[in-house]
N, C-alpha and C positions, 0 to 999 in steps of 0.2 A: 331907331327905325326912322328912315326918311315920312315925312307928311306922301311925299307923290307915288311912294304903292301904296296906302290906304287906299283899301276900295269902298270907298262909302257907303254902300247898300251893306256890305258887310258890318261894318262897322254902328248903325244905328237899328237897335234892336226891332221897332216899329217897322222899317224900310227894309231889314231883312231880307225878307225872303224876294223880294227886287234881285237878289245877289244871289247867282251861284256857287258864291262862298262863302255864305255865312252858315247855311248847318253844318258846314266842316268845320268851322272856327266856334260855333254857337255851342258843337256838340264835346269840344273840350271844356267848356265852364259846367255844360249840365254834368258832364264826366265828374267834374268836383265840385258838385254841391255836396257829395257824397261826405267829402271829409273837413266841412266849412261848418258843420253844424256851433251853433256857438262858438265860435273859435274865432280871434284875430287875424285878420286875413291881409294880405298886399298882395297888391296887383301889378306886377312891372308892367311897362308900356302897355297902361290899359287901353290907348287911343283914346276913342270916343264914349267909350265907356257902356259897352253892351255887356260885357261881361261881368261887370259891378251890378248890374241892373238882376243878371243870372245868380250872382252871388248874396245878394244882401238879405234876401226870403231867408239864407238857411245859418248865413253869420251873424257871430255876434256885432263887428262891425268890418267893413272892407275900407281900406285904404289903396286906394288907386296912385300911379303914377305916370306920369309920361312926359317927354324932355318935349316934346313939341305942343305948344303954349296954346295955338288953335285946339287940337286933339285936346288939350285935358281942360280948355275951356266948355268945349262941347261936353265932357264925362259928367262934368257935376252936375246937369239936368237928368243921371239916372242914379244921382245920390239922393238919397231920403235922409232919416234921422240916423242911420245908423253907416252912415256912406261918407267918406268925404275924398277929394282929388288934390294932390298937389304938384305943382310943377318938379321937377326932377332927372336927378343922372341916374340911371340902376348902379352904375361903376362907385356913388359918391352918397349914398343914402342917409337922408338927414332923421336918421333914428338911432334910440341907445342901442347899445347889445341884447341880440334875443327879445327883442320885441313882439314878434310875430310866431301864431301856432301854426299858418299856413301859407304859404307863398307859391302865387301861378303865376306861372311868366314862361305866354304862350305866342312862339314865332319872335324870337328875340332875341336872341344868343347868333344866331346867323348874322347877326346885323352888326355885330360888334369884332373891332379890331381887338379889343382888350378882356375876348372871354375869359378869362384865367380870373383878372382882376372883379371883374363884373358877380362870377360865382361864388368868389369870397366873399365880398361883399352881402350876397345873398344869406353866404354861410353864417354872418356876423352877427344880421337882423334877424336870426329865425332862432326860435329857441331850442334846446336841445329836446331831441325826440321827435321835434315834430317834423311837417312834412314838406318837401318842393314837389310842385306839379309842375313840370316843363315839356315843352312841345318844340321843334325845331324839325325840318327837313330832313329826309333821309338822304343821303346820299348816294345808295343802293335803288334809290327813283329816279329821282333826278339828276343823275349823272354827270359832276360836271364834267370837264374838260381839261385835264396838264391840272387840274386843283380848281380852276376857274368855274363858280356855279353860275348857268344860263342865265337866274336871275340875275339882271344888272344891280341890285338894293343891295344884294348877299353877299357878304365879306368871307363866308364858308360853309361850308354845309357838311354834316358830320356824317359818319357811317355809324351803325348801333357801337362797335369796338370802339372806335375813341371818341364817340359822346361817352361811355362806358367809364374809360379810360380818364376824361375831365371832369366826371362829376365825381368818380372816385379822390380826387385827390382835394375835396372838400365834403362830400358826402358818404353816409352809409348806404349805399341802394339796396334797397328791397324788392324792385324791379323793375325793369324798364318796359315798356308796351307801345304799342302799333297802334296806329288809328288809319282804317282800313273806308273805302268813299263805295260801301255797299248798300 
């Protein structure tokens, strides 16, 4: 993900609600404190690090990431003792195998030319059983164009069938869900 669509207000937990997107973005990590309880947790492209701050009350510890050195400068001021950020690729993860019980990586798959590689990856550092929370664009929304999404940031934007379709051919899904701006 580019640093220039972060929307700042979004992205620091405190400035929040300055942004009319962060309970849309806020309301994906409180969705998974659900499944963080004690659990090792990674966070792809966490930016700024609001969602670590969501997260670290209910895990055992979170590991935040983000490839843009400002953004994961800015994260570690919502790491505590059980929090920490490291610069990084999601496609290139400097962890062993199955390291991780829970992984959220939310609005980030769109952003990459190399999803295929990116969710193996994912597949590699999580341990078996446990879970991926991901969020990405509908396509059935946001419409793009000849395949071309409006967002200029966006490399694709998936329909529910082939998000479906990609996550299958590294995951077991158990189901997929809508996040509705009621």
């Amino acid at each position: 993900m580019t640093a220039s669509e972060r929307i700042k207000g979004a992205n620091i937990i405190d400035a929040g609600r300055l942004s009319p997107y962060w309970g849309e973005h806020a309301a994906r990590y409180v969705y998974a404190q659900q499944y963080v309880q004690d659990k090792m947790v990674l966070d792809i492209a966490c930016g700024t690090g609001y969602g670590i701050g969501l997260l670290r009350s209910q895990a055992k510890f979170v590991t935040g990431v983000d490839i843009d050195p400002g953004a994961a400068g800015e994260a570690m001021s919502e790491c505590g003792q059980n929090a920490a950020v490291i610069l990084g690729d999601g496609s290139n993860l400097p962890f062993e195998d199955e390291s991780f019980d829970v992984i959220t990586s939310f609005e980030t798959l769109e952003h990459l030319h190399e999803r295929g590689k990116f969710l193996s990856e994912l597949r590699r550092v999580l341990r078996t059983g446990a879970t991926l929370l991901l969020s990405t664009p509908n396509a059935n929304y946001t419409k793009p164009v000849n395949g071309k999404p409006e967002n200029p940031f966006h490399i694709y934007e998936y329909n529910p069938g082939e998000l479906r379709d990609d996550l299958r051919s590294q995951f077991s899904i158990v189901e997929i869900r809508g996040q509705t701006l009621d």
